[in-house]
Backbone as a ProteinNet text record, in pm:
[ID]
protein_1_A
[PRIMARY]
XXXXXXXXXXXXXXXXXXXXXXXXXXXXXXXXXXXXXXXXXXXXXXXXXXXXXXXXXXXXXXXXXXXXXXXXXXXXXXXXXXXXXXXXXXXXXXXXXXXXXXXXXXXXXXXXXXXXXXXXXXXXXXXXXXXXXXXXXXXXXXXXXXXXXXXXXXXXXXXXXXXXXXXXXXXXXXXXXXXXXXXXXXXXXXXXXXXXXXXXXXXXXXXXXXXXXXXXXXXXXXXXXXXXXXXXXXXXXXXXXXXXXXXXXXXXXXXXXXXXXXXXXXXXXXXXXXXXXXXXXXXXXXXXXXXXX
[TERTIARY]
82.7	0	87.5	28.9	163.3	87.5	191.5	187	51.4	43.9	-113	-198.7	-239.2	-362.3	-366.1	-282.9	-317.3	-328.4	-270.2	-282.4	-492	-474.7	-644.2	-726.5	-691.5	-787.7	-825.1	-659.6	-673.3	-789.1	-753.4	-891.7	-1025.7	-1032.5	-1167.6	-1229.6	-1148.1	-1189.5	-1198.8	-1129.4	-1154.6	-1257.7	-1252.9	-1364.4	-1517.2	-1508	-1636	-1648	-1556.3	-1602.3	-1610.6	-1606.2	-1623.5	-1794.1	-1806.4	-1944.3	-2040.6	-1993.2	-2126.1	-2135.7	-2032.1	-2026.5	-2154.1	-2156.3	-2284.2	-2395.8	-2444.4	-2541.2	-2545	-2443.1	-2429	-2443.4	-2418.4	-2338.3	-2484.7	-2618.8	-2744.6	-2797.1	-2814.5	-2885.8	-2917.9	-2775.3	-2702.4	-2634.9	-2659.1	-2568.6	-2412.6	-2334.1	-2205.4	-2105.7	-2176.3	-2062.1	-2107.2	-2219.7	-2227	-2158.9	-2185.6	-2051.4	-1945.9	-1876.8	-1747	-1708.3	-1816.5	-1798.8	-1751.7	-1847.4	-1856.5	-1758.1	-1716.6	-1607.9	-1505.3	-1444.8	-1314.9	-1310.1	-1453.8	-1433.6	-1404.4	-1465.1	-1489.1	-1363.9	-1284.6	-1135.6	-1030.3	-1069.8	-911	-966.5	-1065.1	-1067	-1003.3	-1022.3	-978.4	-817.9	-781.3	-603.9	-554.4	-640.1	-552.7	-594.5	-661	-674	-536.5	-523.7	-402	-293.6	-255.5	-178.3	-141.7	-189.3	-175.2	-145.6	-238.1	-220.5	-78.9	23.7	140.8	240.5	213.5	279.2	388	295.7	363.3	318.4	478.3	498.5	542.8	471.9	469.8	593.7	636.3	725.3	704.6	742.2	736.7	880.8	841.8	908.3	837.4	905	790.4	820.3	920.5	850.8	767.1	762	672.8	513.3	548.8	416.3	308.3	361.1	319	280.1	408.2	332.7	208.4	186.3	50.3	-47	-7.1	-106.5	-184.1	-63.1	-129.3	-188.6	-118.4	-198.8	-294.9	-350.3	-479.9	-618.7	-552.3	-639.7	-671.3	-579.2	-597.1	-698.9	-677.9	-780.8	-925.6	-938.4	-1050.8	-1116.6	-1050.1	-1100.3	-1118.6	-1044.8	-1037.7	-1172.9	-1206	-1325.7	-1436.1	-1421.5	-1578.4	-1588.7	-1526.7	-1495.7	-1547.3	-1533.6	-1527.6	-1718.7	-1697.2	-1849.3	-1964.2	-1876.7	-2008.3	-2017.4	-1928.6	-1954.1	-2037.8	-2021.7	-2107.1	-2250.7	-2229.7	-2430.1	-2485.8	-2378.5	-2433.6	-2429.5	-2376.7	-2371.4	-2360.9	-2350.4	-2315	-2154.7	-2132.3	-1990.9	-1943.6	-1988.6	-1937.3	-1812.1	-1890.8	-1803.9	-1740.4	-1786.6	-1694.5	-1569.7	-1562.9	-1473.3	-1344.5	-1334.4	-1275.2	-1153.5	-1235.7	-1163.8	-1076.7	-1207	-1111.2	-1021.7	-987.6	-913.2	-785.1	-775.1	-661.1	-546.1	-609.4	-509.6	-349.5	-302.1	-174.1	-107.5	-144.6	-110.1	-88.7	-189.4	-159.4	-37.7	-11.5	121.3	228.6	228.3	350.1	340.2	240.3	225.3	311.6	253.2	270.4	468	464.2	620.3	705.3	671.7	718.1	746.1	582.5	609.4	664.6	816.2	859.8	989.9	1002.4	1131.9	1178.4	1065.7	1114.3	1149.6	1194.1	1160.9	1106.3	1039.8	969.9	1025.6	1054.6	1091.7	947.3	997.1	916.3	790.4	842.8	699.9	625.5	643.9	603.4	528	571.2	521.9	422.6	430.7	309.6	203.4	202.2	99.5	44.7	76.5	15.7	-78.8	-26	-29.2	-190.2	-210.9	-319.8	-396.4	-389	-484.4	-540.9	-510.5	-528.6	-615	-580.1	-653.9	-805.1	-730	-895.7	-989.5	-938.6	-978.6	-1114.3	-1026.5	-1154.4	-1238.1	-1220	-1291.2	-1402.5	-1385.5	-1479.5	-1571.4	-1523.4	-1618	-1689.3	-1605.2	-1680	-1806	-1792.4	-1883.1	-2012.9	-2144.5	-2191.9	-2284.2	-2397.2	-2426.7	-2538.1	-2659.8	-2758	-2744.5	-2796.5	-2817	-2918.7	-2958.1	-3079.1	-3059.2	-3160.9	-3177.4	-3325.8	-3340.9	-3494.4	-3586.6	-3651.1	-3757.5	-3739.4	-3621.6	-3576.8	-3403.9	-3435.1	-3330.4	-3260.8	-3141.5	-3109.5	-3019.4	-2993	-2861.8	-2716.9	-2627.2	-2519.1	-2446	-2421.4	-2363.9	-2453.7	-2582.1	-2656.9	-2721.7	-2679.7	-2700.9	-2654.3	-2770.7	-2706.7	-2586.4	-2622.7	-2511.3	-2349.8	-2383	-2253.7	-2111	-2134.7	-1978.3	-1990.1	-2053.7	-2030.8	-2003.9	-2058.1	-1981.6	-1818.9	-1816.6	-1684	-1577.9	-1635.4	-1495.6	-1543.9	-1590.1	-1563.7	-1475.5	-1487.9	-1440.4	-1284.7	-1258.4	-1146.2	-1038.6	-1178.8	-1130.5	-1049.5	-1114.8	-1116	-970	-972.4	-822.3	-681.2	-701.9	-575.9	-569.3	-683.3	-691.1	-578.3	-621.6	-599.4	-401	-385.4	-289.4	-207.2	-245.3	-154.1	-117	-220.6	-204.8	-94.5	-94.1	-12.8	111	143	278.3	341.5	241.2	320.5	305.6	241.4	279.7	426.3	456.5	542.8	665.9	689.5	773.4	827.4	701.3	729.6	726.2	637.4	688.3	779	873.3	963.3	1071	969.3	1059.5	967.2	854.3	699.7	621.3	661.3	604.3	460.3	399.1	295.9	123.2	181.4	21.5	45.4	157.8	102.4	66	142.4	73.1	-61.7	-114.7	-276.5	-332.6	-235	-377.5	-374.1	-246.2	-232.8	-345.9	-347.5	-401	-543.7	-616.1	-746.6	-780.8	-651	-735	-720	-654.5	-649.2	-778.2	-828.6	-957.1	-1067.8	-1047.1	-1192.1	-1207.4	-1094.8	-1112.2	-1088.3	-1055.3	-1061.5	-1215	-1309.6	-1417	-1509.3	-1507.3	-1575.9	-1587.8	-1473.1	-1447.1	-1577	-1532.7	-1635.1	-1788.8	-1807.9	-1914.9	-2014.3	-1871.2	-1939.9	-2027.3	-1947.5	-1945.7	-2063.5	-2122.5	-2244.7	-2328.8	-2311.7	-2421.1	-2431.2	-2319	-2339.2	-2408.7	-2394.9	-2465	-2604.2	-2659.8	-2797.2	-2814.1	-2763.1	-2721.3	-2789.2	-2869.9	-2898.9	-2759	-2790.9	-2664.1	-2673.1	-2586.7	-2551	-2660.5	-2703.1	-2838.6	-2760.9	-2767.9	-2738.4	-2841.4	-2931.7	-2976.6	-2906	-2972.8	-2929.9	-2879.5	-3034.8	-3008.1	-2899.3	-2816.9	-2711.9	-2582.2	-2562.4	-2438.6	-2397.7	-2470.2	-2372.7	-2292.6	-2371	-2331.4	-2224	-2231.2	-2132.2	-1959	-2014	-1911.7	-1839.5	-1924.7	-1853.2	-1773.4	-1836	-1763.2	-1622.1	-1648	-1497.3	-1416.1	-1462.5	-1376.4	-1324.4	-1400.1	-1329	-1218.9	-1297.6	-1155.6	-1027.2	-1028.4	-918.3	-856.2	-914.3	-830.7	-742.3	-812.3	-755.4	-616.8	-616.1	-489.4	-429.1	-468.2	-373.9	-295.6	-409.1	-384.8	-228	-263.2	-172.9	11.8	-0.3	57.8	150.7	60.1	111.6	200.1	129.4	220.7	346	365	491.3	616.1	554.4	660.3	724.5	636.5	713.1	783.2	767	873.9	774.2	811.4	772.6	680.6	699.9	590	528.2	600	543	376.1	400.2	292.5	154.9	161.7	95.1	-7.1	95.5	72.2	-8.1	40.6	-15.1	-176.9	-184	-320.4	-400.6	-383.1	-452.3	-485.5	-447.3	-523.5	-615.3	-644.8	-721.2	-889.1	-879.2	-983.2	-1107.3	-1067.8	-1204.8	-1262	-1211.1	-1264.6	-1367.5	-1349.4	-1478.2	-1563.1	-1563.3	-1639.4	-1743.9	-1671.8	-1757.5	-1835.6	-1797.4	-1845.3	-1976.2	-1978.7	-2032.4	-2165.9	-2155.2	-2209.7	-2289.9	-2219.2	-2291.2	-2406.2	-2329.2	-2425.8	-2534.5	-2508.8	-2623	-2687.5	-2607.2	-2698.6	-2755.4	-2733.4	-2733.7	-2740.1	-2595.6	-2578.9	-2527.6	-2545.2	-2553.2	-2388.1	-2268.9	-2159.3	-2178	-2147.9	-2159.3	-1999	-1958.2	-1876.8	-1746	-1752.9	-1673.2	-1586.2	-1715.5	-1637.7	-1609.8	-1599.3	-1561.1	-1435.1	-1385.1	-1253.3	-1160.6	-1257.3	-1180.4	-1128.6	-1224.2	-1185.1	-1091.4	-1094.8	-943.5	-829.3	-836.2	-684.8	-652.7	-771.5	-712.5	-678.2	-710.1	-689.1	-527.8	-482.1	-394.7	-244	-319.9	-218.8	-185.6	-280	-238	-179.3	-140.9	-122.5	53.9	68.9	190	281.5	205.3	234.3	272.5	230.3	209.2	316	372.1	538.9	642.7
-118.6	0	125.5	231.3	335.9	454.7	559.3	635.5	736.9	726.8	836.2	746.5	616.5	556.6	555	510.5	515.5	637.1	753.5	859.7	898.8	886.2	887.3	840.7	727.5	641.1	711.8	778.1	857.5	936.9	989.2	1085.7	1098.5	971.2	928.1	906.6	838.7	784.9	870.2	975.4	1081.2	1215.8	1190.3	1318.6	1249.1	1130.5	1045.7	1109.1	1010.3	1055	1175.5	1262	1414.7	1378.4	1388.5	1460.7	1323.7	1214.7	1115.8	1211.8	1283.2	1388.5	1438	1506.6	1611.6	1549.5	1413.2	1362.7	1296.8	1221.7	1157.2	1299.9	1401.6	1500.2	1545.7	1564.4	1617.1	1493.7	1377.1	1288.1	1204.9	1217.1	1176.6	1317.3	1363.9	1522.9	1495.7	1595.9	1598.1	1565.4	1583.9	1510.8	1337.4	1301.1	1170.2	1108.2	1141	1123.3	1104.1	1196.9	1169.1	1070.8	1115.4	946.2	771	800.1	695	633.6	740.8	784.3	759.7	810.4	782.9	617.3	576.4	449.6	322.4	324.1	318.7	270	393.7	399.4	361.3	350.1	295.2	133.7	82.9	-51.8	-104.5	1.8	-83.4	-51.9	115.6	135.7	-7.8	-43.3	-157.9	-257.6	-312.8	-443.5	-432.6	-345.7	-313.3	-317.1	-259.6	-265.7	-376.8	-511.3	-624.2	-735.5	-710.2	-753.6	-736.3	-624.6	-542.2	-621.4	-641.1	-648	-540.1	-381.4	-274.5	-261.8	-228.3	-254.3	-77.7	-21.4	63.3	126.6	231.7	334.8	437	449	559.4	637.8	707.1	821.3	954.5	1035.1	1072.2	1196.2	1277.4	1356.6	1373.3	1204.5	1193.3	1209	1088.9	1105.4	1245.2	1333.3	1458.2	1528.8	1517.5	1541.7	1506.7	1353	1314.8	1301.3	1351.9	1394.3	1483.9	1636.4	1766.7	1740.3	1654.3	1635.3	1561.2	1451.4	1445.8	1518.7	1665.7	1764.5	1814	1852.4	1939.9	1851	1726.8	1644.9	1686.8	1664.8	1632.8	1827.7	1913.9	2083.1	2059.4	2014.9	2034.7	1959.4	1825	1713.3	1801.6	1815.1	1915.4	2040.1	2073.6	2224.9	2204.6	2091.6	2061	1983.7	1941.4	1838.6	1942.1	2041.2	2146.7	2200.9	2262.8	2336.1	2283.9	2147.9	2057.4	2032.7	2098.3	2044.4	2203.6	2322.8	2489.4	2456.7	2438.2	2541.8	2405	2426.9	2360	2290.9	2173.6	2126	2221.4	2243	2368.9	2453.9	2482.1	2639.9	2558.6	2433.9	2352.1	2309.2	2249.2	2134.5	2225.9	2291.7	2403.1	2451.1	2512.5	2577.1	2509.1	2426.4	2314.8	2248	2209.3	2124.6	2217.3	2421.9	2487	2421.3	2358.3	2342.5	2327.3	2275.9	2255	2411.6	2545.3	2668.7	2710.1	2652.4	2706.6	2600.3	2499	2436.1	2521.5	2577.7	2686.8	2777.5	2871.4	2965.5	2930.8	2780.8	2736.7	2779.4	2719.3	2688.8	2814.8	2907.2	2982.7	3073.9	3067.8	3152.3	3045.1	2924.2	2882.3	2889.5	2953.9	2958.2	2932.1	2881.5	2782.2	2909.8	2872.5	2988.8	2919.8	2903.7	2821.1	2880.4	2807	2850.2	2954.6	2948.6	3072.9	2974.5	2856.5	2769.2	2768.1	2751.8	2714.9	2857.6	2975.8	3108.8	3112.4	3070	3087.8	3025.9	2909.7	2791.4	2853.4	2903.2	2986.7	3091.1	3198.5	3302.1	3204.5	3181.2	3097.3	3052.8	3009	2892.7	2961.8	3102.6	3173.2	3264.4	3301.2	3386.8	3340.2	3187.9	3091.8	3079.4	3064.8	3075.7	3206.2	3287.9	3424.3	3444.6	3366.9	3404	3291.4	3196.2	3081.6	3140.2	3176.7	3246.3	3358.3	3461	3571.1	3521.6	3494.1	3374	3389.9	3431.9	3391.7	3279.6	3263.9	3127.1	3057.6	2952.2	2949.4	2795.2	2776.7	2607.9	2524.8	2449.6	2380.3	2266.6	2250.4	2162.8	2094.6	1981.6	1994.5	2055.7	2136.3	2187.9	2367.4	2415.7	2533.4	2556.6	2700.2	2731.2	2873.8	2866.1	2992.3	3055.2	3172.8	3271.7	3262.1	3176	3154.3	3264	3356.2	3519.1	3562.1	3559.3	3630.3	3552.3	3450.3	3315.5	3380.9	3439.8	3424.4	3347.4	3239.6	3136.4	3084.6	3184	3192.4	3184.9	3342.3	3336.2	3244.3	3184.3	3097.7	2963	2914.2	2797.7	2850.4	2954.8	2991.5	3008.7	3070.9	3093.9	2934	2845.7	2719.4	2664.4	2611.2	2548.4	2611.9	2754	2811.7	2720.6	2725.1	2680.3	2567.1	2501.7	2339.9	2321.7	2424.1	2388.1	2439.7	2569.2	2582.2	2473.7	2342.2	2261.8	2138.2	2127.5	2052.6	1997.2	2206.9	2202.5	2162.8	2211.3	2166.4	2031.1	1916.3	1810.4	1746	1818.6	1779.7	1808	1957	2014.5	1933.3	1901.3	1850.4	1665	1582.6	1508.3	1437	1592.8	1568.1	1546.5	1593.2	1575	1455.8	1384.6	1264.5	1098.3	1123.3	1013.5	895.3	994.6	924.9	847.3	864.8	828.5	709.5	691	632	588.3	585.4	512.5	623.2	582.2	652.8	533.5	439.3	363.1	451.9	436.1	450.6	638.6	679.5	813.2	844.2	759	773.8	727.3	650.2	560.5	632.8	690.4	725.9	885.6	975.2	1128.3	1094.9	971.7	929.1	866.9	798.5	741.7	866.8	957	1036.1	1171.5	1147.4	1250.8	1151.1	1045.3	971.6	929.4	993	986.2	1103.4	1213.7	1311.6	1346.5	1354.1	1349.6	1272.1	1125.9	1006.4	1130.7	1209.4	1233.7	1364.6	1438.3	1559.8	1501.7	1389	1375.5	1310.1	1244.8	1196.9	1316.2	1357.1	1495.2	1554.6	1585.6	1645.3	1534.7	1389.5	1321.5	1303.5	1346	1398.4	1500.5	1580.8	1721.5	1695.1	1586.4	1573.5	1586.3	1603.7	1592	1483.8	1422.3	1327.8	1255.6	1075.5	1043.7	1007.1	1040.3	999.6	900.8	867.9	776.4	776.5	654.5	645.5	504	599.6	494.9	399.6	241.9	159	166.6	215.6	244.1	320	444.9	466.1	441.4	325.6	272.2	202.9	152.9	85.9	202.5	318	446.3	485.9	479	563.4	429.3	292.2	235.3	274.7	337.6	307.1	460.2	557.4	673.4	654	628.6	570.2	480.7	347.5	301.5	365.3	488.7	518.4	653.1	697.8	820.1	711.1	578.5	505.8	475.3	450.5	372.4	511.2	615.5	725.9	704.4	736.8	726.2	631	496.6	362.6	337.3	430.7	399.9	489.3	613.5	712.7	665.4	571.7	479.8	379.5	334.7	244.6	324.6	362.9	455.6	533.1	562.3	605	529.6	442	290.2	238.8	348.1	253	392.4	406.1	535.5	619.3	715.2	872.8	872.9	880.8	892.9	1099	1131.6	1292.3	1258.4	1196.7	1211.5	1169.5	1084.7	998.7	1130.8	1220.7	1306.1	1405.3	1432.1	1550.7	1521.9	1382.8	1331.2	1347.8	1294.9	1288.9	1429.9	1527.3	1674.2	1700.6	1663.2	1687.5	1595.8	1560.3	1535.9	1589.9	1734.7	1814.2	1832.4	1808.1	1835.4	1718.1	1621.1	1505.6	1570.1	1643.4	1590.3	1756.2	1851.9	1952.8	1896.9	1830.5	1746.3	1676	1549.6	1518.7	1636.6	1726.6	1809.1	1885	1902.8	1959.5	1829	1692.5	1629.1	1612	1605.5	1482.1	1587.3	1703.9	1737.7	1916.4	1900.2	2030.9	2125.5	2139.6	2262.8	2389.7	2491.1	2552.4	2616.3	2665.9	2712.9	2825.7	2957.9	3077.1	3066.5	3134	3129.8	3203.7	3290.4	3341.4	3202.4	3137.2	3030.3	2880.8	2899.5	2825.1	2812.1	2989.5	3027.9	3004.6	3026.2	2990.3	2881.1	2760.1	2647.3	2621.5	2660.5	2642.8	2679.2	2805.3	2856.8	2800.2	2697.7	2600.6	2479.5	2437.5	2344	2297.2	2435.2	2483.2	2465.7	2528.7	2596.3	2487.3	2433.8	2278.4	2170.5	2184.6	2109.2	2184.4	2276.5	2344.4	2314.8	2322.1	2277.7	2162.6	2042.2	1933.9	1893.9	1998.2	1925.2	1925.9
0	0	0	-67.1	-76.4	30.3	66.9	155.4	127	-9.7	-34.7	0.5	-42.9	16	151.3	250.6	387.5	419.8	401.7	445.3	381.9	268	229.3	301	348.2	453.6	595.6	628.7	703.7	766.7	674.3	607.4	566.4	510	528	688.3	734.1	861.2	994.3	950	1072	1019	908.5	804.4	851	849.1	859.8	1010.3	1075.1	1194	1297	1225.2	1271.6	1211.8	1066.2	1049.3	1135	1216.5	1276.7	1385.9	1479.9	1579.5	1631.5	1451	1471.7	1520.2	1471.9	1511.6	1656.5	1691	1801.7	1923.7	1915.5	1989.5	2005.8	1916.6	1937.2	1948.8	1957.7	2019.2	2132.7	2216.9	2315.7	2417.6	2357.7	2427	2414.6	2398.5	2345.8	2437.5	2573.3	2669	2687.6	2650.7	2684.9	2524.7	2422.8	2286	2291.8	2385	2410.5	2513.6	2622.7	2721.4	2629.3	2581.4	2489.5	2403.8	2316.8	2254.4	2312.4	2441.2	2484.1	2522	2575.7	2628	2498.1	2409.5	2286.8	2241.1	2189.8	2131.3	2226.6	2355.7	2463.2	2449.6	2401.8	2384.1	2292.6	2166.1	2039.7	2044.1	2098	2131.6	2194	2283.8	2397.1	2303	2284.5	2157.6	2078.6	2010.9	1911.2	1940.6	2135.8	2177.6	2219.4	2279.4	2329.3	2183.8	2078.7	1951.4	1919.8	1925.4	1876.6	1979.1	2071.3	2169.5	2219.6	2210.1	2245.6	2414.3	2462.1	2636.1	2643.2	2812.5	2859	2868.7	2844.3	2872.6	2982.2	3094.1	3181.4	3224.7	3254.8	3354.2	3326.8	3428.4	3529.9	3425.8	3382	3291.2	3136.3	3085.5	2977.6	3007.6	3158.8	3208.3	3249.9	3278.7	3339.3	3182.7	3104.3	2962.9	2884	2905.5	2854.7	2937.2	3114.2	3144.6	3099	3097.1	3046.4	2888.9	2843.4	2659.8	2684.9	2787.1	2806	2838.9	2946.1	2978.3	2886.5	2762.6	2643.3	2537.3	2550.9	2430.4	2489.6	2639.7	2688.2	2664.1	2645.5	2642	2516.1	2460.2	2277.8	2212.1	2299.1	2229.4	2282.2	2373.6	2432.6	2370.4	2346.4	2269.8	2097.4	2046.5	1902.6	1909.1	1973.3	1971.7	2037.9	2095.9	2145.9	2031.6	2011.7	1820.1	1709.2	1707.6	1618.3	1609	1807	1795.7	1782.9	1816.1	1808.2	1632.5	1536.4	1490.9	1318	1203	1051.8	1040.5	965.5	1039.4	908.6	813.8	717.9	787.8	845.5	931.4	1089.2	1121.4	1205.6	1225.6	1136.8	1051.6	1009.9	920.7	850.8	970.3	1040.3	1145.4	1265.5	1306	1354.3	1379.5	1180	1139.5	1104	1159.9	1097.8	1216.3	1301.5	1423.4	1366.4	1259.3	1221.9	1192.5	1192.7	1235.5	1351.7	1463.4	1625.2	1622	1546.7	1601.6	1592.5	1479.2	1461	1580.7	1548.7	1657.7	1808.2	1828.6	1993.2	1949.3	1866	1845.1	1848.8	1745.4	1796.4	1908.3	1988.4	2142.3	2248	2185.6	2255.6	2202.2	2115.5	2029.6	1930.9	1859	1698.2	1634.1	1487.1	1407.3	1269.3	1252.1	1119.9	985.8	894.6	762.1	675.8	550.3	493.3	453.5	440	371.4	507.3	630.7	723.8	731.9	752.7	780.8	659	529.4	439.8	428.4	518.5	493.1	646.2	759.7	877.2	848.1	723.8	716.2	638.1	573.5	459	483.5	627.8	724.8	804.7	869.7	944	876.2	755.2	678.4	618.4	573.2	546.8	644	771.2	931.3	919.8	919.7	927.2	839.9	673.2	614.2	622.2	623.5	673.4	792.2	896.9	1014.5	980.5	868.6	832.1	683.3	629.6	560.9	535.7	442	446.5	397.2	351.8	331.5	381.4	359.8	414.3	495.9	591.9	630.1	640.9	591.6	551.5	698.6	825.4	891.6	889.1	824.1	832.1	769.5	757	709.6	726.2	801.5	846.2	752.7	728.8	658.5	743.1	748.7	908.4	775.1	770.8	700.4	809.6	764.2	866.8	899.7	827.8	811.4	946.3	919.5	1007.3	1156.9	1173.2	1280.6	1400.6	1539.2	1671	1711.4	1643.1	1713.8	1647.5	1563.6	1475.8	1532.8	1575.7	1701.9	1800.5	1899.7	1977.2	1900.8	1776.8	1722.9	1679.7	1607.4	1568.1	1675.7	1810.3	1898.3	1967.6	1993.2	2035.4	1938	1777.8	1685.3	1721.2	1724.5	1761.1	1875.2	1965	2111.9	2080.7	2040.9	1974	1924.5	1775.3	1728.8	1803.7	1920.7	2004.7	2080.4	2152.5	2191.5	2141.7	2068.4	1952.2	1904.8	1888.5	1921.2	1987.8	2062	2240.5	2207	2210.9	2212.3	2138.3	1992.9	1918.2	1945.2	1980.4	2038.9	2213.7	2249.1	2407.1	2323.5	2272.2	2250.4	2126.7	2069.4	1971.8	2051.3	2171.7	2307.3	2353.8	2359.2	2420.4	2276.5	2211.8	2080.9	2068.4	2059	2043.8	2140.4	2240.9	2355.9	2408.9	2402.6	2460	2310.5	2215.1	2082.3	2071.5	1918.4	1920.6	1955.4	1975.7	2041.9	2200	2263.7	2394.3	2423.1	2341.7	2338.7	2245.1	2203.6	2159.6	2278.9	2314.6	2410.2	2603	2644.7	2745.3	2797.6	2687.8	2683.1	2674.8	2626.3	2581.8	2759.3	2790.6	2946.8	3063.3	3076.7	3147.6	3089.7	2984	2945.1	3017.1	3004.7	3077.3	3207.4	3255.5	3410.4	3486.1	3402.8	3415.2	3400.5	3298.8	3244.3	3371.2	3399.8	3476.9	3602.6	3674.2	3782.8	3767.6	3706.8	3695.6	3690.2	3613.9	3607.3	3732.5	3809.4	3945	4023.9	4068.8	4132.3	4080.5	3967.4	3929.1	3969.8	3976.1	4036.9	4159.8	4218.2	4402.1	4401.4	4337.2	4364.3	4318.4	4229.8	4170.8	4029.9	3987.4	3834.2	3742.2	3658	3609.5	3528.5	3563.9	3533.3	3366.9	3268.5	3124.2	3097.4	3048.1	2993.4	2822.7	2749.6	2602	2568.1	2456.3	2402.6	2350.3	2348.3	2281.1	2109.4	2053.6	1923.8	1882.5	1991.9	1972.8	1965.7	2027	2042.1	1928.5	1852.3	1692.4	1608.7	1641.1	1588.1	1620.1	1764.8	1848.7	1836.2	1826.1	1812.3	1659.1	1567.1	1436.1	1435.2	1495.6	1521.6	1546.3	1695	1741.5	1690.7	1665.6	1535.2	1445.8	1338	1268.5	1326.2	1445.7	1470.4	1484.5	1528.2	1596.7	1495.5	1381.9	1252.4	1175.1	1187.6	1123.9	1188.6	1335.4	1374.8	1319.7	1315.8	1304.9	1141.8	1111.9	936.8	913.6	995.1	962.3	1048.5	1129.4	1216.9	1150.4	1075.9	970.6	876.2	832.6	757.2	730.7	865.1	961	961.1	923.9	975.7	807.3	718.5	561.1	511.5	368.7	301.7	260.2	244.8	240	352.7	456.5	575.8	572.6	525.5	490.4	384.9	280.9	159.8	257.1	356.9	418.7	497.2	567.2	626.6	546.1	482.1	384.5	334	293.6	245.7	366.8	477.3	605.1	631.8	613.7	673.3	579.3	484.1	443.1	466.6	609.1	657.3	705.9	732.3	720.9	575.1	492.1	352.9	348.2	413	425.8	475.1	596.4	631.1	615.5	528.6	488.5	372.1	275.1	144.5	232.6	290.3	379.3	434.1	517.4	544.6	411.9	317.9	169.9	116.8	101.8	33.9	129.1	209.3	285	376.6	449	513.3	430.9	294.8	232	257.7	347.3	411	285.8	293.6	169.4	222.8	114	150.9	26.4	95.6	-14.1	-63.3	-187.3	-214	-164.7	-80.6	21.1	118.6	143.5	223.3	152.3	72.9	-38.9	-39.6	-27.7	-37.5	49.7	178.3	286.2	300.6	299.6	283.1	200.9	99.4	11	67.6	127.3	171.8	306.3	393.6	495	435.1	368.7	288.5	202.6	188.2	77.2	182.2	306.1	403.6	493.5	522.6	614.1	468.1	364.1	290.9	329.2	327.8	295.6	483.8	586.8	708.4	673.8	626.8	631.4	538.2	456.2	342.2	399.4
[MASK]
+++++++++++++++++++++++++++++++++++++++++++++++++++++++++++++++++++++++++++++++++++++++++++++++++++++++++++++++++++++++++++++++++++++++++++++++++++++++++++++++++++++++++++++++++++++++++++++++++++++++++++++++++++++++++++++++++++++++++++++++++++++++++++++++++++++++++++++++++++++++++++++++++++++

């Protein structure tokens, strides 16, 4: 298999499973999605892992690292799945997915200095960023059609989706730290168990206080398993990949996973995209392609 197909698969599989989000995230509520979700994907991580016969790496400053990159998944998933159920994954997804710019950013307000390709594919993603949020465009839910330009809930999906990709970031920047020292199964799988017990813990606590506890329909869970399956394979595919030649091309195909799952969002849920954000999408598109060489 060559480095563009797995990386495609990539992509498919995490484009997919962003746009099931939207639904799981309004049917179930977006924190019981991710409950699910984390529990979900540390089954199939540890399956893979025991399958691999990949063995634990510690010390105590990797660990403290994927602690903090677990806090950041668990702000970043709530942050992204709240967005999904406010607001069109159109203007979701897009933004979301600029997170490979706050990597620079992080980088530099730690000292990097990124080359000129690196500073142009920021400058592109950032720019597609605003114009996607500034945007307008209509959304078809149902039987109701909202003007997204003109949507109350516009900015609160846009500065969450925001939230989401400095989230996002983080994760990527404090886990690029540890990698190579702790493999990349146990850093998928370590930041995912410390969000769900991080997550489990908060949620106790609201059921001390009286809180109704998570309830998930049945009918939801084949759903919610294929979600998580496919966020897990995205990783694994892109995993694989890593491990043969040109592991960059692999990379490059894989960001282009919000482009699923806006396509996705166009066919099926005919969300309407004006041509302003058309553009945008291109120049995140363009710009995480240029991060990503």
């Amino acid at each position: 298999m060559t480095p563009g197909f797995w990386g495609s698969l990539s992509a498919l599989s995490w484009g997919t499973a962003d746009f099931l989000a939207r639904f799981t995230g309004r049917a179930v509520g977006f924190v019981n999605a991710l409950l699910a979700l984390l529990v979900i994907s540390l089954v199939f991580l540890g399956l893979w892992m025991v399958a691999s016969g990949t063995a634990f790496v510690w010390s105590l400053t990797t660990f403290l690292l994927l602690v903090l990159a677990g806090l950041s998944f668990l702000v970043g998933y709530l942050f992204f799945y709240r967005a999904l159920v406010w607001g069109p994954v159109t203007l979701v997804a897009p933004i979301a997915g600029s997170y490979p710019a706050m990597v620079v950013l992080i980088a530099v307000i730690l000292g990097s200095r990124p080359s000129a390709l690196q500073w142009t594919g920021t400058f592109l993603t950032l720019v597609g960023v605003v114009v996607v949020a500034r945007g307008g465009g209509e959304v078809e839910t149902g039987h109701t059609t909202t003007p997204v330009g003109r949507s109350p809930s516009r900015k609160r999906t846009t500065a969450a989706s925001v939230a989401a990709a400095i989230s996002f970031a983080a994760v990527i920047s404090i886990t690029q730290e540890v990698v190579t020292e702790v493999g990349t199964l146990q850093t998928l799988w370590v930041p995912r168990a410390v969000a769900l017990v991080v997550l489990v813990a908060v949620l106790t606590v609201g059921w001390a206080r009286g809180r109704p506890r998570p309830t998930i329909p049945r009918r939801w869970w084949p759903v919610l398993t294929v979600q998580a399956g496919l966020d897990t394979a995205g990783y694994l595919t892109l995993y694989l990949a890593s491990s043969g030649p040109n592991p960059e091309i692999a990379a490059m195909a894989s960001s282009a996973y919000y482009v699923v799952t806006v396509l996705l969002g166009r066919v099926i849920l005919k969300e309407r995209v004006s041509l302003p954000q058309m553009g945008g999408i291109g120049l995140v598109f363009v710009g995480v392609l240029l991060l990503s060489a």
